[in-house]
C-alpha positions in Angstrom: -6.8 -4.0 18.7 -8.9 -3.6 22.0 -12.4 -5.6 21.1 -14.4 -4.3 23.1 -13.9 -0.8 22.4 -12.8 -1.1 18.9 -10.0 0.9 19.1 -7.3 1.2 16.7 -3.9 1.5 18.8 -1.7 4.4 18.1 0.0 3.9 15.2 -2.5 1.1 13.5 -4.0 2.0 10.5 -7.1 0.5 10.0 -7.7 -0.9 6.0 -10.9 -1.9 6.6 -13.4 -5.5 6.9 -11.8 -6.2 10.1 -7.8 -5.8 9.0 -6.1 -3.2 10.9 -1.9 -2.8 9.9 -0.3 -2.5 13.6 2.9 -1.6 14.5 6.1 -2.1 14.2 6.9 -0.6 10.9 9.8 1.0 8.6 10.3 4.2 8.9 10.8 4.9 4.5 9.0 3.7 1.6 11.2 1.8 -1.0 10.3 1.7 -4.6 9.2 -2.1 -5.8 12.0 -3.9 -8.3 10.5 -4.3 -12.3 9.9 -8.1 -10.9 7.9 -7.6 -7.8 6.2 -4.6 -9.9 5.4 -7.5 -12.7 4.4 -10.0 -9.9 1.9 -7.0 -8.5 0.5 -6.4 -11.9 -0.4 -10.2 -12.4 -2.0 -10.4 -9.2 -4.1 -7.2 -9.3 -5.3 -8.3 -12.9 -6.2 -11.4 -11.9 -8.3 -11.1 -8.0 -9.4 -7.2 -9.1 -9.3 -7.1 -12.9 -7.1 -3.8 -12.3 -4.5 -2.7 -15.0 -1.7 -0.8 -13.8 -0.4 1.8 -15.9 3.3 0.7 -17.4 5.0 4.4 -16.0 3.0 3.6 -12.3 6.1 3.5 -9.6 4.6 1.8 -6.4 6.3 2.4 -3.3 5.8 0.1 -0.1 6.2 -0.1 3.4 7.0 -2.4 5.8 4.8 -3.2 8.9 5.3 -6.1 11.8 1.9 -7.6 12.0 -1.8 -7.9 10.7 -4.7 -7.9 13.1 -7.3 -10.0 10.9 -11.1 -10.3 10.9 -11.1 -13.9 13.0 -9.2 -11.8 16.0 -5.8 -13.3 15.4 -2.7 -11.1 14.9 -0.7 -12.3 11.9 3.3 -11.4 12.3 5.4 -10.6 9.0 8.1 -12.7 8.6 10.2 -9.5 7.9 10.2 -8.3 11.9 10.1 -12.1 13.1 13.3 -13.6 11.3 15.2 -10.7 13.3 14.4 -12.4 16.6 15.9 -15.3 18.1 14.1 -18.7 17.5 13.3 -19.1 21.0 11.6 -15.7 21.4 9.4 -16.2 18.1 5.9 -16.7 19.2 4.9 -19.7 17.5 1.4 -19.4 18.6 0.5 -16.4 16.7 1.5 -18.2 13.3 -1.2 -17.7 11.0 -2.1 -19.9 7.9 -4.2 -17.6 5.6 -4.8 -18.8 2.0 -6.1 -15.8 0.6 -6.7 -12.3 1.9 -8.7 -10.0 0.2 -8.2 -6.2 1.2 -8.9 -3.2 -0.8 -5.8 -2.0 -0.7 -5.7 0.7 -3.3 -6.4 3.3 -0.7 -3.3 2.5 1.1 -1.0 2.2 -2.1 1.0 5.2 -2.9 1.0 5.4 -7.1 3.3 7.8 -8.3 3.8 8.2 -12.2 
């Protein structure tokens, strides 16, 4: 993301307080297993007090790297472990404890 301009490049999506999705990305959504679904459900009860209904059917995408509030540009381990170990930038690694995004605008629900 350009700073001094604040724009979002093509492709980015921005999900607000600073976090902006950038690009690479797949192309189709996939449908989460019953256990990520169960892991999801724990975790929104717990850091949003959100119950998801039991027929909910959450579908995700994958996207290369996070542009967070400090500046930095976090990478996904899912585009990175398809590199070569000396073309991985190590520099961009990004230790982050706990994010929190409202992300219900950006997840599709389908029932």
């Amino acid at each position: 993301m350009d700073e001094e301009t604040n724009i979002i490049p093509r492709g980015g999506i921005d999900l607000g307080n600073d976090f902006v999705l950038l690009r690479a990305r797949e192309w189709t959504f996939y449908k989460l297993s019953h256990e990520y679904l169960t892991k999801l459900r724990i975790f929104l009860l717990k850091a949003y007090n959100m119950v998801l209904p039991e027929e909910a059917s959450i579908s995700v995408q994958k996207w290369a790297r996070l542009h967070i509030h400090t500046g930095q540009v976090a990478c996904s381990r899912w585009k990175e472990s398809s590199k070569p170990l000396y073309m991985v930038c190590m520099a961009r690694n990004v230790k982050v404890n706990y994010i929190k995004v409202d992300f219900c605008d950006c997840v599709k629900l389908s029932t």
